[in-house]
CHARMM internal coordinates of N, CA and C (Angstrom, degrees):
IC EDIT
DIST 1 N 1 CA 1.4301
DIST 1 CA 1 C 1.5274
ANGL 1 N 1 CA 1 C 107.22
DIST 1 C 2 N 1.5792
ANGL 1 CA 1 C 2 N 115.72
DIHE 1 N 1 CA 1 C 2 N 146.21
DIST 2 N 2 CA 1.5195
ANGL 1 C 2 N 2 CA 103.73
DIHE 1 CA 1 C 2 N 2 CA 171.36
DIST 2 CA 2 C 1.2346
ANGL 2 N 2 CA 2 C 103.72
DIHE 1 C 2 N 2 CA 2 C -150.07
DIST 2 C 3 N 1.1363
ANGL 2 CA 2 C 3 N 139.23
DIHE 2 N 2 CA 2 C 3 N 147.72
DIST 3 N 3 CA 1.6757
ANGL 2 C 3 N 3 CA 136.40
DIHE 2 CA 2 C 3 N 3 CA 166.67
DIST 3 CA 3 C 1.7838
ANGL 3 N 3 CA 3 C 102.42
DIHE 2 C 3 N 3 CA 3 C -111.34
DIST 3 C 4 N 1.3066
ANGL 3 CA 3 C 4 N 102.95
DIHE 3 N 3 CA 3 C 4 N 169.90
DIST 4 N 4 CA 1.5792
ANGL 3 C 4 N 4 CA 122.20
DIHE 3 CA 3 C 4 N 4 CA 173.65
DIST 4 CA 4 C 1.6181
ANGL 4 N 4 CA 4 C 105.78
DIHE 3 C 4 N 4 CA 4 C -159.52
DIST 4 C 5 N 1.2998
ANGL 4 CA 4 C 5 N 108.45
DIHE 4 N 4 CA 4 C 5 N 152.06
DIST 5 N 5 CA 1.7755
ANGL 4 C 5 N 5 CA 117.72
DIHE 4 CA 4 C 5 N 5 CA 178.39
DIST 5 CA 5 C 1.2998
ANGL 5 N 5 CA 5 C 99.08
DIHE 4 C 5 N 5 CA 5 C -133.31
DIST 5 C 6 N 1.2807
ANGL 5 CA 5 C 6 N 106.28
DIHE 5 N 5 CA 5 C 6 N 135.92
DIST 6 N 6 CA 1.8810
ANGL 5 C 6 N 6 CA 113.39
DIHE 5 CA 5 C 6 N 6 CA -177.51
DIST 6 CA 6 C 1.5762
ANGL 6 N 6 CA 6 C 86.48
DIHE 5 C 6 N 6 CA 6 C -131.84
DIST 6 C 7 N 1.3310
ANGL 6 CA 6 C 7 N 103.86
DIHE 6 N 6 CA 6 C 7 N 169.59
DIST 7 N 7 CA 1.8181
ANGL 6 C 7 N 7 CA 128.97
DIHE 6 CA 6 C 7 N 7 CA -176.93
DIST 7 CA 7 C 1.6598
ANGL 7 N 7 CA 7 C 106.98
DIHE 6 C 7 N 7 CA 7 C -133.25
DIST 7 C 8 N 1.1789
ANGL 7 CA 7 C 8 N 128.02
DIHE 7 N 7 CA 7 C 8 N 144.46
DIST 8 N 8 CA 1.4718
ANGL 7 C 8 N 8 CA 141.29
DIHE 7 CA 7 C 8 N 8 CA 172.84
DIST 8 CA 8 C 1.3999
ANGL 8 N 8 CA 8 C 113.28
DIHE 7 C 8 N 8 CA 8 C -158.20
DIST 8 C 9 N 2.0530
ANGL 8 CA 8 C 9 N 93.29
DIHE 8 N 8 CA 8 C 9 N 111.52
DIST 9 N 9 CA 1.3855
ANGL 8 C 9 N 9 CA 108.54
DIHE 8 CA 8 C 9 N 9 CA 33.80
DIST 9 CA 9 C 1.8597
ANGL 9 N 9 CA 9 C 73.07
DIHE 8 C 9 N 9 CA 9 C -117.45
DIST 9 C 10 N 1.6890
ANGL 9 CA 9 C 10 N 111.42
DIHE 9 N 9 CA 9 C 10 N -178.15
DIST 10 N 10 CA 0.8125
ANGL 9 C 10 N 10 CA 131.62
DIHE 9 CA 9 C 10 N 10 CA -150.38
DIST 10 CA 10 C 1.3293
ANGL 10 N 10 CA 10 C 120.71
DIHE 9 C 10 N 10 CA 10 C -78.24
DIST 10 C 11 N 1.2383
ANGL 10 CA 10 C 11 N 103.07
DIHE 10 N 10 CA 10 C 11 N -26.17
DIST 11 N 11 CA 1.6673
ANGL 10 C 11 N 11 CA 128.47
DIHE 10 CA 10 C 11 N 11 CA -176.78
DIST 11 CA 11 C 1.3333
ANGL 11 N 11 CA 11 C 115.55
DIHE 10 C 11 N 11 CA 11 C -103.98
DIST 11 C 12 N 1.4731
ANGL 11 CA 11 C 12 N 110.82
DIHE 11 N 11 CA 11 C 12 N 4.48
DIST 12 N 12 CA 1.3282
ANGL 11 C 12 N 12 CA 107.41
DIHE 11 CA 11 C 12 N 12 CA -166.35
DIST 12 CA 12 C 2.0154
ANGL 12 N 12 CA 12 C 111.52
DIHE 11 C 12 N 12 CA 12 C -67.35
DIST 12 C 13 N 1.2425
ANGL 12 CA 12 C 13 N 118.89
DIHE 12 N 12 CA 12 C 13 N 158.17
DIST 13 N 13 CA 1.5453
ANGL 12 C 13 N 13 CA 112.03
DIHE 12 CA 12 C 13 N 13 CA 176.20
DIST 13 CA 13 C 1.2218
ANGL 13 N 13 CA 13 C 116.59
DIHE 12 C 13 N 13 CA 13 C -94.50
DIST 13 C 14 N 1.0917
ANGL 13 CA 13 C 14 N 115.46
DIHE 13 N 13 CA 13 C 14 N -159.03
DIST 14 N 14 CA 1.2685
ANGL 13 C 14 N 14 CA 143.63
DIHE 13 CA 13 C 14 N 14 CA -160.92
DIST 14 CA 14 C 1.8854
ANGL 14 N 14 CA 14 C 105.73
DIHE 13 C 14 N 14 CA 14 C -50.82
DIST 14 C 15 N 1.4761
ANGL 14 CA 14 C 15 N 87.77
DIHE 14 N 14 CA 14 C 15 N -54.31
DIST 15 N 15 CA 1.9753
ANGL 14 C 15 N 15 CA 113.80
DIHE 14 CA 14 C 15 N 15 CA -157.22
DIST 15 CA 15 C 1.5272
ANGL 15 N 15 CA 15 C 94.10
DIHE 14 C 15 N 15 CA 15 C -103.58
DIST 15 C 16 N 1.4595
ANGL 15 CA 15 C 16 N 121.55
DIHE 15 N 15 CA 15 C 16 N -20.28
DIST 16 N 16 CA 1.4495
ANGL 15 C 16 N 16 CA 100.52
DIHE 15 CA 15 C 16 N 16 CA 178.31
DIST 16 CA 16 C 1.9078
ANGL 16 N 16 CA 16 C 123.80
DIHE 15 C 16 N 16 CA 16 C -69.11
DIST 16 C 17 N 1.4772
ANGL 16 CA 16 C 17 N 107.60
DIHE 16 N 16 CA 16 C 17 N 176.96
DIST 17 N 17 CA 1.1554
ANGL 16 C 17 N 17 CA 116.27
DIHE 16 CA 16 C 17 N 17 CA -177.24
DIST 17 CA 17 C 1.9767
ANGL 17 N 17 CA 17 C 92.00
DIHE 16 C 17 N 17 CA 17 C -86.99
DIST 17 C 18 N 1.7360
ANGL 17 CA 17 C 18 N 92.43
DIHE 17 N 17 CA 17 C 18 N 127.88
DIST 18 N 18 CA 1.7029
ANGL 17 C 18 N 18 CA 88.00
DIHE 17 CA 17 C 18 N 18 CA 172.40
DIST 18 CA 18 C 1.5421
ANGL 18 N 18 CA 18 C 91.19
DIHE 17 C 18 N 18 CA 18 C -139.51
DIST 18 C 19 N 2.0052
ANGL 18 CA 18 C 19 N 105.29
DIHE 18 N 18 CA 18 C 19 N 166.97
DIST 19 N 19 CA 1.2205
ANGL 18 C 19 N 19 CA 115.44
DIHE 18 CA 18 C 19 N 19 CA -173.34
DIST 19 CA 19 C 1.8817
ANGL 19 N 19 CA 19 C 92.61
DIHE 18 C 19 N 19 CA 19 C -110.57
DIST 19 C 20 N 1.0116
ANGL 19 CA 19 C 20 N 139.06
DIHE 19 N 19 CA 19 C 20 N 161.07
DIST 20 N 20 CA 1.6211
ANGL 19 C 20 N 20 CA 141.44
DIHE 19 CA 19 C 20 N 20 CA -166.34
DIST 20 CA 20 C 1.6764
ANGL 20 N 20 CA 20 C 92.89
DIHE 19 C 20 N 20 CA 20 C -152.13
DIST 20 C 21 N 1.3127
ANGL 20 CA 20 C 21 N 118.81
DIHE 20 N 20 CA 20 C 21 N 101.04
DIST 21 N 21 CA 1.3739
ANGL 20 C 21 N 21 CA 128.17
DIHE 20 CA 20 C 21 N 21 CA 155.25
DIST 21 CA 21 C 0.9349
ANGL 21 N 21 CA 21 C 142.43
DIHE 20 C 21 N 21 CA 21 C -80.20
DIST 21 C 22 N 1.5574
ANGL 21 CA 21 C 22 N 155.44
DIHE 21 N 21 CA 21 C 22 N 116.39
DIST 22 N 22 CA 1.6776
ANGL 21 C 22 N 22 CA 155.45
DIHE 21 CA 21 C 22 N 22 CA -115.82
DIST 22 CA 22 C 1.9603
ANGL 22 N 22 CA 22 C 79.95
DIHE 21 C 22 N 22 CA 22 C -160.47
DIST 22 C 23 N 1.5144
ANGL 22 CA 22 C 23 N 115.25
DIHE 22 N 22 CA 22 C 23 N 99.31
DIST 23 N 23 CA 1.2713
ANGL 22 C 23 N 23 CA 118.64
DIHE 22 CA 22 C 23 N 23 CA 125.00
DIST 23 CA 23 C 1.0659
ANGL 23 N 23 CA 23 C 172.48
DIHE 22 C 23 N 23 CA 23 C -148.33
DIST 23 C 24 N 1.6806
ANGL 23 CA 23 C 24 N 131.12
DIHE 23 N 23 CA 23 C 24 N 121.12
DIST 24 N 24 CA 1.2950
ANGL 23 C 24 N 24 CA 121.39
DIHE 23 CA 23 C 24 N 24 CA -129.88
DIST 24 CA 24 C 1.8318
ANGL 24 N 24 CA 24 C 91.22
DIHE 23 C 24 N 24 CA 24 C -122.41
DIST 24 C 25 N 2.0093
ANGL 24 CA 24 C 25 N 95.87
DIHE 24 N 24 CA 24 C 25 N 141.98
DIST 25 N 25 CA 1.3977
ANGL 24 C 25 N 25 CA 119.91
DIHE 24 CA 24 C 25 N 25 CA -161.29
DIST 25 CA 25 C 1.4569
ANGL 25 N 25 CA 25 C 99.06
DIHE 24 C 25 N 25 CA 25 C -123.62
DIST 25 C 26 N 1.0880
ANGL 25 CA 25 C 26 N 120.82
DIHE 25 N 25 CA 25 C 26 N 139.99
DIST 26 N 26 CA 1.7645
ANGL 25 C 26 N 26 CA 139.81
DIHE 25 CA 25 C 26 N 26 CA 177.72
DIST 26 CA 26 C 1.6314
ANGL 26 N 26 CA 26 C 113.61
DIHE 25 C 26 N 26 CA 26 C -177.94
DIST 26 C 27 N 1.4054
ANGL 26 CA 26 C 27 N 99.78
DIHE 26 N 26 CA 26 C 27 N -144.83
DIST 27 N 27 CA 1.3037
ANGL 26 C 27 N 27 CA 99.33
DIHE 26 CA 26 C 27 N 27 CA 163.95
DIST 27 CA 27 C 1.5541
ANGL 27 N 27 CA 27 C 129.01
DIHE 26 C 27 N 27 CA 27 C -65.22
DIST 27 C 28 N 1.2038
ANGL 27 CA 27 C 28 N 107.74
DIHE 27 N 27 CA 27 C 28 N -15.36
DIST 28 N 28 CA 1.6515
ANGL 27 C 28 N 28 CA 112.11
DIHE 27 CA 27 C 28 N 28 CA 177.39
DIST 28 CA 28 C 2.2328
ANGL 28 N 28 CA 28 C 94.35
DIHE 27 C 28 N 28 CA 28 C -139.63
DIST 28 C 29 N 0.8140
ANGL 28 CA 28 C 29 N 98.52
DIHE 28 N 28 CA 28 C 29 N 133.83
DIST 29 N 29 CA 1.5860
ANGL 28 C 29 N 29 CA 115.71
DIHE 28 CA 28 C 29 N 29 CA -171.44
DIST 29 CA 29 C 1.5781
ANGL 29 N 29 CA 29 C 109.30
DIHE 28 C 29 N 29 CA 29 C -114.63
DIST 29 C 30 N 1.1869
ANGL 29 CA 29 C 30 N 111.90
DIHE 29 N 29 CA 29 C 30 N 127.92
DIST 30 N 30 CA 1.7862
ANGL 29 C 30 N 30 CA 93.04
DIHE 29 CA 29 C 30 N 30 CA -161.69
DIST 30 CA 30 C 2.1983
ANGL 30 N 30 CA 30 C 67.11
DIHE 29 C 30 N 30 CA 30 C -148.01
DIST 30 C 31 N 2.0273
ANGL 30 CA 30 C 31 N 96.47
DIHE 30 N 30 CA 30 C 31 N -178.32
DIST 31 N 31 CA 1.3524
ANGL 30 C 31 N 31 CA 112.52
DIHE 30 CA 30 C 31 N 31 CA 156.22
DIST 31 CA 31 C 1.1072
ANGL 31 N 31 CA 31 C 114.05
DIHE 30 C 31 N 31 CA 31 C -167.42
DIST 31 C 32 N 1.5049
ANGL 31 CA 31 C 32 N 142.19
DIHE 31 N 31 CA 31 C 32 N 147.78
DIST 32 N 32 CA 1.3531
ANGL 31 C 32 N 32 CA 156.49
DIHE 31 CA 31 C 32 N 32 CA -148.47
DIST 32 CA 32 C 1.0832
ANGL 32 N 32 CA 32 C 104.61
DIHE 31 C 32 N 32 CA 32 C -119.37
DIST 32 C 33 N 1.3629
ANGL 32 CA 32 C 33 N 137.83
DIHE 32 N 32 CA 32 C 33 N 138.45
DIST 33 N 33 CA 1.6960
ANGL 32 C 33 N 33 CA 143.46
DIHE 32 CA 32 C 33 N 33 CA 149.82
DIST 33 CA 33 C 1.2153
ANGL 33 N 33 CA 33 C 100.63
DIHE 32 C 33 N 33 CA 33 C -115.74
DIST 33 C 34 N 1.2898
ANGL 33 CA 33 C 34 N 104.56
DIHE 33 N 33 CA 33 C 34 N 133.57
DIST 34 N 34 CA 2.1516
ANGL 33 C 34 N 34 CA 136.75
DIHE 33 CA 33 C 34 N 34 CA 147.89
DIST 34 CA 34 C 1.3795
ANGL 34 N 34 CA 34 C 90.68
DIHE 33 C 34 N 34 CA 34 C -110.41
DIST 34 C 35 N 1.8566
ANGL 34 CA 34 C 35 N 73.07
DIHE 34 N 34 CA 34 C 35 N 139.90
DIST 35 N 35 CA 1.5099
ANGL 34 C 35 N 35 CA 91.50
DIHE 34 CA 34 C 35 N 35 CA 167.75
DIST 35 CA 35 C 1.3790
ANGL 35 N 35 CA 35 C 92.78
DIHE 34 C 35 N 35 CA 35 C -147.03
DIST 35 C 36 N 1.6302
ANGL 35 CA 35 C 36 N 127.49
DIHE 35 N 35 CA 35 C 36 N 119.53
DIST 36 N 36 CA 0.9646
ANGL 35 C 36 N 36 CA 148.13
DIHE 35 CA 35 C 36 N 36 CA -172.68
DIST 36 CA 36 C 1.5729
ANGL 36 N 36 CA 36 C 140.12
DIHE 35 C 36 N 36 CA 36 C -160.29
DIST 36 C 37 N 1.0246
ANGL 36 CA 36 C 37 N 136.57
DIHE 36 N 36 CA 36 C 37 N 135.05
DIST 37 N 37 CA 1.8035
ANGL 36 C 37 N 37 CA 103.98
DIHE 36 CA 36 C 37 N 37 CA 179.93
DIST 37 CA 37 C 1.7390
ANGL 37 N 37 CA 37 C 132.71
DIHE 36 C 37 N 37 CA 37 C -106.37
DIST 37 C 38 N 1.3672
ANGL 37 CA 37 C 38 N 89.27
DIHE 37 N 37 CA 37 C 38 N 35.72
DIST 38 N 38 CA 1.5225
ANGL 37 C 38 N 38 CA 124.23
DIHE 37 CA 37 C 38 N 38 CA 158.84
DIST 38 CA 38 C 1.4698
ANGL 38 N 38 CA 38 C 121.01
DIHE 37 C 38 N 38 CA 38 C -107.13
DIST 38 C 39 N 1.0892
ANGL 38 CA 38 C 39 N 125.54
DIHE 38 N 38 CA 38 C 39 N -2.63
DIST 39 N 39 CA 1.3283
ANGL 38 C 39 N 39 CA 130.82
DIHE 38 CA 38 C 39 N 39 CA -176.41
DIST 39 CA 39 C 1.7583
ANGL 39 N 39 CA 39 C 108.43
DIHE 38 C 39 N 39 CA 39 C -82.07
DIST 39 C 40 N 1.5645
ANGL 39 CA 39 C 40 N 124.22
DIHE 39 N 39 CA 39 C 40 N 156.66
DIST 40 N 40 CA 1.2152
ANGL 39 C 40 N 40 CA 104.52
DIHE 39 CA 39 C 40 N 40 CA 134.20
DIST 40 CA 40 C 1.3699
ANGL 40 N 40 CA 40 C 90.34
DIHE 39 C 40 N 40 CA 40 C -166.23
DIST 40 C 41 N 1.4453
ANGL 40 CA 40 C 41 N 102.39
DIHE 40 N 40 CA 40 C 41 N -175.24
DIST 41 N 41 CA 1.2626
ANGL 40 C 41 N 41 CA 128.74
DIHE 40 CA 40 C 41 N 41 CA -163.56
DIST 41 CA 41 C 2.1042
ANGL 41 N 41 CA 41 C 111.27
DIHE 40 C 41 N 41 CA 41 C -28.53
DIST 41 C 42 N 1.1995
ANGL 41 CA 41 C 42 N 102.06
DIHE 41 N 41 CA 41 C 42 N -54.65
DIST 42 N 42 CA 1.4807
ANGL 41 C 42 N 42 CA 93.68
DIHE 41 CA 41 C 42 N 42 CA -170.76
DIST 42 CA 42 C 1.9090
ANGL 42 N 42 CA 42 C 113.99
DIHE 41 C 42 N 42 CA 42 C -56.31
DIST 42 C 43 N 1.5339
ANGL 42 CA 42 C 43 N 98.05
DIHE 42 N 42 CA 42 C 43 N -25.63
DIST 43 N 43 CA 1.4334
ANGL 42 C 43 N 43 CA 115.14
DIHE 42 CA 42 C 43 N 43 CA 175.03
DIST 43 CA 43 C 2.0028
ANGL 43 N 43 CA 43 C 99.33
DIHE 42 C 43 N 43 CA 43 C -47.70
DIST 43 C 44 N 1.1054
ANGL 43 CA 43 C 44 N 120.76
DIHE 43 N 43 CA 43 C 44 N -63.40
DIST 44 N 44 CA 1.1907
ANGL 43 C 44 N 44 CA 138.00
DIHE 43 CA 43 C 44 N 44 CA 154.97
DIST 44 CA 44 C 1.2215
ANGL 44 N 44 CA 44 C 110.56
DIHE 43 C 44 N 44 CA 44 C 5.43
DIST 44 C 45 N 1.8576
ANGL 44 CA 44 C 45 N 99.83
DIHE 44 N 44 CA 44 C 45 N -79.31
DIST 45 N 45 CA 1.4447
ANGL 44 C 45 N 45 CA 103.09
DIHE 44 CA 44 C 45 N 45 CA -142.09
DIST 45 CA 45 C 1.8784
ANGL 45 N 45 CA 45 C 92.04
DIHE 44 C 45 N 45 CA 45 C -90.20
DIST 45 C 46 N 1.3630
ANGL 45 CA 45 C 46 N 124.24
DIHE 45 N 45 CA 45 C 46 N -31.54
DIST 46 N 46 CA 1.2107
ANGL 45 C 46 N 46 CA 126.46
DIHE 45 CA 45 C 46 N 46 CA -169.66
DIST 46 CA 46 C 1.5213
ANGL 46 N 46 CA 46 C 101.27
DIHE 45 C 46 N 46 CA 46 C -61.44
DIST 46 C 47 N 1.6539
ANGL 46 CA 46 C 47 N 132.76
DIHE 46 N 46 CA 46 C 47 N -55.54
DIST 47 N 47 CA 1.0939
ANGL 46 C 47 N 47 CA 163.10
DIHE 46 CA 46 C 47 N 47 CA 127.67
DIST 47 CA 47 C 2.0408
ANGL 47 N 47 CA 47 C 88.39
DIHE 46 C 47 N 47 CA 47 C 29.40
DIST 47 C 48 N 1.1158
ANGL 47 CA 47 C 48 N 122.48
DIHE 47 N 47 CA 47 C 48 N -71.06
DIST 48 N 48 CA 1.6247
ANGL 47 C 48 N 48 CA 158.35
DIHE 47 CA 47 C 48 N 48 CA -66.77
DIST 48 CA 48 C 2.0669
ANGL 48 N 48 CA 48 C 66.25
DIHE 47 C 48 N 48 CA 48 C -158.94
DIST 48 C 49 N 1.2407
ANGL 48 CA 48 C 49 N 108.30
DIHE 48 N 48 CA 48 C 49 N -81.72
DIST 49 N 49 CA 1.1575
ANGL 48 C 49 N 49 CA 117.94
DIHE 48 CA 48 C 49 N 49 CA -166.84
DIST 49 CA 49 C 1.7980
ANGL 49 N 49 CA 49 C 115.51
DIHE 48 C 49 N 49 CA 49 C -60.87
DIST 49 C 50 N 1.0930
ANGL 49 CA 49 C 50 N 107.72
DIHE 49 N 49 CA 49 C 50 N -48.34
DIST 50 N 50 CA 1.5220
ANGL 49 C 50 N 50 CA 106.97
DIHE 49 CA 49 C 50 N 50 CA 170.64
DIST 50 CA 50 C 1.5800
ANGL 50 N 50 CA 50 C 124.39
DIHE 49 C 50 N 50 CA 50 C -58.03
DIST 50 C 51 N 1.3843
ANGL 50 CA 50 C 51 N 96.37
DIHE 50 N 50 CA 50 C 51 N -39.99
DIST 51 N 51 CA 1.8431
ANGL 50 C 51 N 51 CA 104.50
DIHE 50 CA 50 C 51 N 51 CA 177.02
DIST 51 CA 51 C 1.8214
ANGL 51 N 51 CA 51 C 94.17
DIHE 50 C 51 N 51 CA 51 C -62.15
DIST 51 C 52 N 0.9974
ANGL 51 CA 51 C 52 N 119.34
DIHE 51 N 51 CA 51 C 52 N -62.92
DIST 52 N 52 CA 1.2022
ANGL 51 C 52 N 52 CA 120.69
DIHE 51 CA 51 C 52 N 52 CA -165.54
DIST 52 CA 52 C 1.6487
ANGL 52 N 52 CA 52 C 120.16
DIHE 51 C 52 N 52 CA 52 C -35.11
DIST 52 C 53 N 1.5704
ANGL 52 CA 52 C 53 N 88.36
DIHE 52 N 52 CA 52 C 53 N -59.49
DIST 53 N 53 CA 1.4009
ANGL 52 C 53 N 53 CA 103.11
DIHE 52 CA 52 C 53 N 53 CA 163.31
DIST 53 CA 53 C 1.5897
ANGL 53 N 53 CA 53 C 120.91
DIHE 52 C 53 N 53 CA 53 C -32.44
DIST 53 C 54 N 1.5381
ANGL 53 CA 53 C 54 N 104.89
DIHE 53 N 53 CA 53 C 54 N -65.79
DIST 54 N 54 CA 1.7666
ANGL 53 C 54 N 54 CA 122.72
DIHE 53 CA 53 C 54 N 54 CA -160.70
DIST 54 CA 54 C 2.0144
ANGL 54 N 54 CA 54 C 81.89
DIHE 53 C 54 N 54 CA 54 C -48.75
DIST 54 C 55 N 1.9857
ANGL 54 CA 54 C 55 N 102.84
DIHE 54 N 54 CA 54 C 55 N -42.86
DIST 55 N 55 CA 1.8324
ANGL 54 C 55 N 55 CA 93.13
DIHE 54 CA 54 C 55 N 55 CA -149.47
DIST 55 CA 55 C 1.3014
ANGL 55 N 55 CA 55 C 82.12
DIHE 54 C 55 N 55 CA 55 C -57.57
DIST 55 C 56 N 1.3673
ANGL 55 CA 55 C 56 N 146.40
DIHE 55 N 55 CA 55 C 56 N -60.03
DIST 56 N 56 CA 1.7826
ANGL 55 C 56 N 56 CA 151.94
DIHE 55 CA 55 C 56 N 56 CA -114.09
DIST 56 CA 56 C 1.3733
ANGL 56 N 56 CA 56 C 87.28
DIHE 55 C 56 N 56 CA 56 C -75.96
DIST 56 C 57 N 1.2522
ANGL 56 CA 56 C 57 N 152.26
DIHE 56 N 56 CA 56 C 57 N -53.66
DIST 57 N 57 CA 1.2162
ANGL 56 C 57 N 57 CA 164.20
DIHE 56 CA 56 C 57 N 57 CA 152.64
DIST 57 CA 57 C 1.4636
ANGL 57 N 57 CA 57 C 134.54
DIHE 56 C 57 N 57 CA 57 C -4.53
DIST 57 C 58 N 1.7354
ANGL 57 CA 57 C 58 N 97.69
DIHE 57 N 57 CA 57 C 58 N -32.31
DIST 58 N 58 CA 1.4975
ANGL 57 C 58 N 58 CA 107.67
DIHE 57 CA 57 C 58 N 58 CA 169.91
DIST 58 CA 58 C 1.3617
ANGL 58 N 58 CA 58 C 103.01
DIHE 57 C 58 N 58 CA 58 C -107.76
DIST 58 C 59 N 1.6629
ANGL 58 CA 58 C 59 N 135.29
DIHE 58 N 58 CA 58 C 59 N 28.69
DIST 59 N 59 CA 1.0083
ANGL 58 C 59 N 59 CA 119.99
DIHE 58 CA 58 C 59 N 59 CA -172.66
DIST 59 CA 59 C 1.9727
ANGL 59 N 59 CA 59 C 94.84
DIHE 58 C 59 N 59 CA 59 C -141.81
DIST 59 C 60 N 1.2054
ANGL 59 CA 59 C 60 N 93.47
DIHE 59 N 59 CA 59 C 60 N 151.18
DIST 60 N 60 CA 1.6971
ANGL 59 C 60 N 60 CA 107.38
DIHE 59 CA 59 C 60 N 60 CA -172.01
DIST 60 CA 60 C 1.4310
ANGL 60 N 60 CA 60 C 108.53
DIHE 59 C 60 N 60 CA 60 C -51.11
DIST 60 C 61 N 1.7614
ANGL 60 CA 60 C 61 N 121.47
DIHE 60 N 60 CA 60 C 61 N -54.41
DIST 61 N 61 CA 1.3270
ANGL 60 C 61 N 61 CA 138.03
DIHE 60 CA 60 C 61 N 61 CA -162.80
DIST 61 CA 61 C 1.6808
ANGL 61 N 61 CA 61 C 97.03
DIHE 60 C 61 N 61 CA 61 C -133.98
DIST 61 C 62 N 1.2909
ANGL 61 CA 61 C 62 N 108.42
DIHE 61 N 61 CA 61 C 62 N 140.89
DIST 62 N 62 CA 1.5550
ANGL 61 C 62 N 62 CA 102.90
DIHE 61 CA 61 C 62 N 62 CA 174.34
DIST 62 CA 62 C 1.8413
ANGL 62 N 62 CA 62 C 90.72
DIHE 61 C 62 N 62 CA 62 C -151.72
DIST 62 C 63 N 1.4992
ANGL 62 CA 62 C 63 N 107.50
DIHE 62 N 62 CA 62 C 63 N 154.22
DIST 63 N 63 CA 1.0836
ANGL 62 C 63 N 63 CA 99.80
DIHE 62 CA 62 C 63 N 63 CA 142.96
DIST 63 CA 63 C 1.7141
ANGL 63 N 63 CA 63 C 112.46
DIHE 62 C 63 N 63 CA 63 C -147.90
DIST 63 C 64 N 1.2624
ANGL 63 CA 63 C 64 N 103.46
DIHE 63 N 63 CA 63 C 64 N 171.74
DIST 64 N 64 CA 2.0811
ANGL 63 C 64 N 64 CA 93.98
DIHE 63 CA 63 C 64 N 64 CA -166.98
DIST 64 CA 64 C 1.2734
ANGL 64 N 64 CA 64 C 127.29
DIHE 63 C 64 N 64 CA 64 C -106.20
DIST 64 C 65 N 0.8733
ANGL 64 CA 64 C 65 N 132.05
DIHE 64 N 64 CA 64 C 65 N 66.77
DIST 65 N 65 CA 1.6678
ANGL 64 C 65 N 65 CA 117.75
DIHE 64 CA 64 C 65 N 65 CA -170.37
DIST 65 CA 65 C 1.2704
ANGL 65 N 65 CA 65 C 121.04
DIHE 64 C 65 N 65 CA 65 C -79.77
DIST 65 C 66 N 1.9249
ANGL 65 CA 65 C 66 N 99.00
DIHE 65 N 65 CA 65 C 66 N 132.31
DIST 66 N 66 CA 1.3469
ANGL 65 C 66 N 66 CA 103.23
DIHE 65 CA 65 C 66 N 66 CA 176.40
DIST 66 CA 66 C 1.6738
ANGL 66 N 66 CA 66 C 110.62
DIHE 65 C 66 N 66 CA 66 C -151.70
DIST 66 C 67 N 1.1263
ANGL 66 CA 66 C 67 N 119.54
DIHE 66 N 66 CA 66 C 67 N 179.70
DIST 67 N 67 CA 1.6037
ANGL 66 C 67 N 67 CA 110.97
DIHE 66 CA 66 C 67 N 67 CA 174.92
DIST 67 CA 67 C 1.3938
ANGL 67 N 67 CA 67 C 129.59
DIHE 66 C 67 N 67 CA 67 C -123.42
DIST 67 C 68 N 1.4439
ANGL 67 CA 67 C 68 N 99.98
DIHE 67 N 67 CA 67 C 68 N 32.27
DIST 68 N 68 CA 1.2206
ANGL 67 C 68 N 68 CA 129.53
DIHE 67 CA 67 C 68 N 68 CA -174.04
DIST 68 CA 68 C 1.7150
ANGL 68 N 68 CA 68 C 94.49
DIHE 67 C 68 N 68 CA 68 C -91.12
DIST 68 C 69 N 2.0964
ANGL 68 CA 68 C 69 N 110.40
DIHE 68 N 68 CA 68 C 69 N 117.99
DIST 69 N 69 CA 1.1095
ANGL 68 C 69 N 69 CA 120.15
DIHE 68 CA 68 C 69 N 69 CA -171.17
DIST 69 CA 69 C 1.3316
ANGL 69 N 69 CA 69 C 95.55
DIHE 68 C 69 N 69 CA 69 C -93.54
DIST 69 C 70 N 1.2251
ANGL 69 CA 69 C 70 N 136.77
DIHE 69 N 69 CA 69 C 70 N -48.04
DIST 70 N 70 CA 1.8725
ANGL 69 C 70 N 70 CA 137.22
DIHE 69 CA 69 C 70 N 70 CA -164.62
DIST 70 CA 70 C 1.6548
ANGL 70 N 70 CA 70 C 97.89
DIHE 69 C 70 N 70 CA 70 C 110.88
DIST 70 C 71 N 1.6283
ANGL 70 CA 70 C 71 N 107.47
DIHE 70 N 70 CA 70 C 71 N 37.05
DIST 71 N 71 CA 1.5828
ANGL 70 C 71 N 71 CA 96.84
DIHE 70 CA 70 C 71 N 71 CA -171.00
DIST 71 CA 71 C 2.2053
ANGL 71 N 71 CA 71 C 92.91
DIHE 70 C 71 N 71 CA 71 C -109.72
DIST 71 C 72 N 1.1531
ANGL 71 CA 71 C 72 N 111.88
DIHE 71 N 71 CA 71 C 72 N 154.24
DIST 72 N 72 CA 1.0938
ANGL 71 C 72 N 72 CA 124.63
DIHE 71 CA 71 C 72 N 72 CA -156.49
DIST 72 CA 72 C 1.6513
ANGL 72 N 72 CA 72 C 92.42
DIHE 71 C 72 N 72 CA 72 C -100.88
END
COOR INIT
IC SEED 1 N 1 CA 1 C
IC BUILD
């Protein structure tokens, strides 16, 4: 299983309009959009990480890969 969270566009600030993508792949592969201008990127990857979790849950053995460090 693995998730990833991306932001668009990448540089955007604080007050801009951004899109925040959540998508997580295993046995069932799904992906999330926010679109907000409070969002950003870590929203993404945590986003990304919880779904993953809920999927890992219906399955005997899971494991998660992602490259999400916990850095701010």
């Amino acid at each position: 299983m693995a998730s990833d969270g991306s932001m668009t566009p990448a540089t955007a600030g604080l007050f801009d309009n951004k899109s925040i993508t959540c998508a997580v792949t295993g046995p069932t592969t799904t992906t999330f959009i926010l679109r907000d201008r409070s969002n950003s990127i870590l929203h993404g990857e945590l986003m990304g990480l919880v779904i993953a979790t809920l999927f890992a849950r219906t399955t005997d053995r899971s494991i998660l890969h992602t490259i999400y460090t916990g850095s701010s």
